[in-house]
Short mmCIF file of the C-alpha atoms (twelve columns), coordinates in Angstrom:
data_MODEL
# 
_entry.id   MODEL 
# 
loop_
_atom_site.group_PDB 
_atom_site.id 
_atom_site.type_symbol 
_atom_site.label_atom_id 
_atom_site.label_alt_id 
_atom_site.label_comp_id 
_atom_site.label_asym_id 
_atom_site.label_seq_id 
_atom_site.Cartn_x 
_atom_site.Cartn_y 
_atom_site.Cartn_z 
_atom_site.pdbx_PDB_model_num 
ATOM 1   C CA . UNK A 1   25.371 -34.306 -3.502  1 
ATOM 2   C CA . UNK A 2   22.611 -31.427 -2.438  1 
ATOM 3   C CA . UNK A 3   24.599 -31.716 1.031   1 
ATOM 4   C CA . UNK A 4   28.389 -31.381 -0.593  1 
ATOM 5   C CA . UNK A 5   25.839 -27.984 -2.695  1 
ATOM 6   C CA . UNK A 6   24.941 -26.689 0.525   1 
ATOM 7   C CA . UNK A 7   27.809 -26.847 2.265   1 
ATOM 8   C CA . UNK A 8   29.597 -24.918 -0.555  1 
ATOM 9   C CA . UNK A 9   27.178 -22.375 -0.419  1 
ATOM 10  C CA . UNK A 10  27.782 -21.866 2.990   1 
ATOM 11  C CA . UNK A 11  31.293 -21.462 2.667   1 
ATOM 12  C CA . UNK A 12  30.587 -18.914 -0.292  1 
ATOM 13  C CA . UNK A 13  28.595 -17.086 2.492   1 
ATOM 14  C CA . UNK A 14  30.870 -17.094 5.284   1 
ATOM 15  C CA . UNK A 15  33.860 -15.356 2.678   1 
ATOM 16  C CA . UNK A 16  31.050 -12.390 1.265   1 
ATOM 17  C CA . UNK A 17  30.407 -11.690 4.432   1 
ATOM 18  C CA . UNK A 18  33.895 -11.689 6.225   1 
ATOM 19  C CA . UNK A 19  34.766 -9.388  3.289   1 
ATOM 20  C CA . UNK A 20  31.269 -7.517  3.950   1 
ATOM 21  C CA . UNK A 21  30.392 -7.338  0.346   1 
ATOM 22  C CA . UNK A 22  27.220 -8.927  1.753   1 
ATOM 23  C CA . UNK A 23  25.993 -7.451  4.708   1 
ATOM 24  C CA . UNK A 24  24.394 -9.364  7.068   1 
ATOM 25  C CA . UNK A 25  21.792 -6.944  9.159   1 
ATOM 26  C CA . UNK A 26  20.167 -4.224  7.698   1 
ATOM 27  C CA . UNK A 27  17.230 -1.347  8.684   1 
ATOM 28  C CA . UNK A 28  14.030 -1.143  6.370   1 
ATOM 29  C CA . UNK A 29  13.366 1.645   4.495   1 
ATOM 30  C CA . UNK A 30  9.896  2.013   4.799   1 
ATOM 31  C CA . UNK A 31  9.226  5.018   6.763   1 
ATOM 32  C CA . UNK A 32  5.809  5.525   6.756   1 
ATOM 33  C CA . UNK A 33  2.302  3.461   7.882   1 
ATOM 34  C CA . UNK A 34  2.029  -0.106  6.119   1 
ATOM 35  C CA . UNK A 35  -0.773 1.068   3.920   1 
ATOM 36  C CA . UNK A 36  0.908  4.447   2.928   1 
ATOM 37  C CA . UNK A 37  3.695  2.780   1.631   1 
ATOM 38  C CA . UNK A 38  1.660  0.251   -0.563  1 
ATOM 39  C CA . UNK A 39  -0.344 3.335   -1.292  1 
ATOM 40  C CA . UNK A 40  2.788  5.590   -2.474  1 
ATOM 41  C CA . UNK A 41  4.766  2.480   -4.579  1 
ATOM 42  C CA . UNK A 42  1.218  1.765   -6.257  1 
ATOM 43  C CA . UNK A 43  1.036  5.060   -7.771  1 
ATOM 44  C CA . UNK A 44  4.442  5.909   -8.639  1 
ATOM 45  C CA . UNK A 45  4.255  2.341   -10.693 1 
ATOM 46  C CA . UNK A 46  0.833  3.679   -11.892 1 
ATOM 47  C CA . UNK A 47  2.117  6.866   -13.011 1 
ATOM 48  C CA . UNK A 48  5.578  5.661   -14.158 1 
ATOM 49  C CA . UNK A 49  3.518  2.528   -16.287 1 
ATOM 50  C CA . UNK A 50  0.656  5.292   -17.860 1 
ATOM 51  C CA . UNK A 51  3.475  7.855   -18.777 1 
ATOM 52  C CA . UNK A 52  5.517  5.599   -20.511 1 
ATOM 53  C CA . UNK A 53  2.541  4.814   -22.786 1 
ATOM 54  C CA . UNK A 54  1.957  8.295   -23.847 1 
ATOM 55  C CA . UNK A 55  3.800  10.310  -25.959 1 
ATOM 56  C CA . UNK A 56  3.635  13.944  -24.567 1 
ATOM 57  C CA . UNK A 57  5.821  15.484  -27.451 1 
ATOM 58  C CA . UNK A 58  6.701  14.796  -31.240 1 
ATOM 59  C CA . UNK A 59  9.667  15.520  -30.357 1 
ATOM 60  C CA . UNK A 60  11.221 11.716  -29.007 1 
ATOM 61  C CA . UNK A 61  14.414 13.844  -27.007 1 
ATOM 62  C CA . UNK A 62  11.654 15.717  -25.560 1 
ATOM 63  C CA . UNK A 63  9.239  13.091  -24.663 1 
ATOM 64  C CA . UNK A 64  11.281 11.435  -22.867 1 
ATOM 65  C CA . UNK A 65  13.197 14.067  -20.817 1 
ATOM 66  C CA . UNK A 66  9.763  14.913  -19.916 1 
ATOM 67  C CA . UNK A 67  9.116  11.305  -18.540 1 
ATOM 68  C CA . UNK A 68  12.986 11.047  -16.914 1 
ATOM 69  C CA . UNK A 69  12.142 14.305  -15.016 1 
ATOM 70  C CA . UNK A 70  8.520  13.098  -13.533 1 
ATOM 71  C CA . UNK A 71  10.679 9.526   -12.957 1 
ATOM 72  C CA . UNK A 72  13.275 10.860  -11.104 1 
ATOM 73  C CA . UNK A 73  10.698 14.011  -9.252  1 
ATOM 74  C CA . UNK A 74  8.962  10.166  -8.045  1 
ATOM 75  C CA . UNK A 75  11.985 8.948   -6.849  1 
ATOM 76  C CA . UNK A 76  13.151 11.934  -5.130  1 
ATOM 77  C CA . UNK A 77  9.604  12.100  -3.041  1 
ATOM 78  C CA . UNK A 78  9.424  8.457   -2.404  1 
ATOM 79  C CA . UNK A 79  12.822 7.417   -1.004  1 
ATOM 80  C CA . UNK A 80  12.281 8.917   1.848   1 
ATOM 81  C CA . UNK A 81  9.496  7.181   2.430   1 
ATOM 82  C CA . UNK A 82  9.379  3.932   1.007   1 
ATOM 83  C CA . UNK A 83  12.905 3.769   -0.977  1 
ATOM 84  C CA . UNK A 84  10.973 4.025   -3.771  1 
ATOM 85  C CA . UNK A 85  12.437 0.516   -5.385  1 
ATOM 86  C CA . UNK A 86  9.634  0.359   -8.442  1 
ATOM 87  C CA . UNK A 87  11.024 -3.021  -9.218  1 
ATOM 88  C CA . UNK A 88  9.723  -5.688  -6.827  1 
ATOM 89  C CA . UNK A 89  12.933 -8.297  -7.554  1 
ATOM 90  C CA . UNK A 90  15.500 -5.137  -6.538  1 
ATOM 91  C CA . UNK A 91  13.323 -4.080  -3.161  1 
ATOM 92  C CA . UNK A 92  13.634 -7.966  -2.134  1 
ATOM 93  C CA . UNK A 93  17.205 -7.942  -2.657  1 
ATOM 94  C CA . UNK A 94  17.646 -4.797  -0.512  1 
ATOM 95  C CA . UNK A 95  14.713 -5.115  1.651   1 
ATOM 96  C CA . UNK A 96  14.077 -8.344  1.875   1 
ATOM 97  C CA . UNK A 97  14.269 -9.743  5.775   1 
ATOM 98  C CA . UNK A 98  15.663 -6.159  7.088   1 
ATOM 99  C CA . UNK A 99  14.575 -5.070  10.524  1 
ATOM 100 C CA . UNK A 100 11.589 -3.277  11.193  1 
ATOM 101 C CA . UNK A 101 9.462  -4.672  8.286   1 
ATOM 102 C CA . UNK A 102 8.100  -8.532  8.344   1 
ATOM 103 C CA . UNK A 103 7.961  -10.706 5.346   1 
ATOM 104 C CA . UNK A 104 3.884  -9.898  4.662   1 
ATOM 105 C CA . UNK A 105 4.584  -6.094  5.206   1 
ATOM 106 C CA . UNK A 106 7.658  -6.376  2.484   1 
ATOM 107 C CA . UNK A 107 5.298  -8.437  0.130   1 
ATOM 108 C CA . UNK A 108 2.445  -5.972  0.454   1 
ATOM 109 C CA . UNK A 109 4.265  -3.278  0.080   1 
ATOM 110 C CA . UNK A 110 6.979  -3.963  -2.388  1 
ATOM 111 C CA . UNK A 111 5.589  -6.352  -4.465  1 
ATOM 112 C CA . UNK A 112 1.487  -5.827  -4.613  1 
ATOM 113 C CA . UNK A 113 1.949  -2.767  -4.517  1 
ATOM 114 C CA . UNK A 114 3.672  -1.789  -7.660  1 
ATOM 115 C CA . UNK A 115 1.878  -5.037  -9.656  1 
ATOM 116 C CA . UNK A 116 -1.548 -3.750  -9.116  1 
ATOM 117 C CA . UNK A 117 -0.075 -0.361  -10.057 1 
ATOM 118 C CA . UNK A 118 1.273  -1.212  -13.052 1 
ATOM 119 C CA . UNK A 119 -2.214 -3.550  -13.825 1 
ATOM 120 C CA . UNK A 120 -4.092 -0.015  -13.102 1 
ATOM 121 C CA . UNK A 121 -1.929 1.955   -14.947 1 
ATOM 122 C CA . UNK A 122 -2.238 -0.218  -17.843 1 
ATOM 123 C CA . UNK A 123 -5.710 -0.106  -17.693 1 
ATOM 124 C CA . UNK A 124 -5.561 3.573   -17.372 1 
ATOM 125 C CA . UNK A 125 -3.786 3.545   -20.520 1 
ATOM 126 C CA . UNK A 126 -6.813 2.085   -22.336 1 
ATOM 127 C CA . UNK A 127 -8.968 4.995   -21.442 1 
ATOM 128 C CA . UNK A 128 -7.239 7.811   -21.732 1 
ATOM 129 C CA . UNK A 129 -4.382 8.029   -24.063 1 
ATOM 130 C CA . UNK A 130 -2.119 10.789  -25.204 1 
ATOM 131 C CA . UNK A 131 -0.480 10.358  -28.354 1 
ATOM 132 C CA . UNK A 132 1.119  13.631  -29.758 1 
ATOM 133 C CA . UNK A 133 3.028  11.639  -32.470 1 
ATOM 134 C CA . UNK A 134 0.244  11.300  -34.942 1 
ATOM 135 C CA . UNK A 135 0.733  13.282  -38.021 1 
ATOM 136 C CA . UNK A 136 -3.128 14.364  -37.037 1 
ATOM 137 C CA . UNK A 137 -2.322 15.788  -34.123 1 
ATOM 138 C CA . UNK A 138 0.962  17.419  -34.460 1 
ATOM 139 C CA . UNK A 139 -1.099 19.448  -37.312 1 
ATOM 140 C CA . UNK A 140 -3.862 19.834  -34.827 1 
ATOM 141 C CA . UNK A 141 -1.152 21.962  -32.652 1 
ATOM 142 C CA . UNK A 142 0.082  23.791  -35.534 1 
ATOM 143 C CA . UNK A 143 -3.418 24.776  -36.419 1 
ATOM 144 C CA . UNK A 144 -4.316 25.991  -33.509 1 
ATOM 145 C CA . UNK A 145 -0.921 27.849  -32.946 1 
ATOM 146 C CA . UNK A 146 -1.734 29.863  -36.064 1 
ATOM 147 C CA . UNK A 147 -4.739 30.648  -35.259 1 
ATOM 148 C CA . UNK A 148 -3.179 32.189  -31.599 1 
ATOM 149 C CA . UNK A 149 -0.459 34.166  -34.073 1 
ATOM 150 C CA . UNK A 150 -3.504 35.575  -35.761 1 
# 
């Protein structure tokens, strides 16, 4: 039965890619040192995991425009670079055996990468926290706002 699976499979296989909805070669798009590129997808999960903790504005429209705009300035930097993936499953599904990056160099990269960033960034979270929301600091604002008027 697993063979009469298998051989179905294969079949499946053979029509994606006479049809090229599947390509079968691909380049990596890690373009920068092994370490660099653990280095940049670590922090942009750091930063992206932290910022999406706080809440920069009382205004919710605002907050998160704020966020989409430091998402997407991450995203703009890093696919040059790395591609800039954030999510391990979609980087293996693009990435994942392409040429010019081995199966370690994917792993350490595209997946340790952004889990220890989002670890760190949720341990960032614990120590410093911005919270804007709070009826205590919204009038905290205010206050000092009047006192700039005055």
């Amino acid at each position: 039965m697993l063979f009469l699976f298998t051989l179905k499979r294969n079949e499946e296989k053979d029509v994606l890619w006479f049809w090229r909805y599947y390509e079968t070669s691909c380049d990596s798009d890690l373009q920068v040192a092994l370490l660099t590129g653990f280095v940049i997808e670590l922090s942009a999960c750091l930063i992206d995991t932290w910022a999406g903790m706080q809440t920069i504005s009382a205004t919710p429209l605002l907050d998160e425009l704020i966020k989409y705009f430091g998402i997407a300035s991450m995203i703009a930097y890093g696919v040059t670079t790395t591609g800039m993936y954030f999510n391990p499953a979609m980087a293996t599904g693009h990435m994942y055996g392409c040429k010019g990056t081995a199966i370690g160099e994917h792993f350490f990269v595209y997946w340790a990468g952004p889990f220890v960033g989002g670890v760190v960034g949720y341990m960032l979270n614990k120590m410093i926290h911005i919270d804007f929301s709070s009826s205590a600091a919204v009038q905290e604002v205010n206050a000092n706002d009047k006192k700039k008027k005055q």
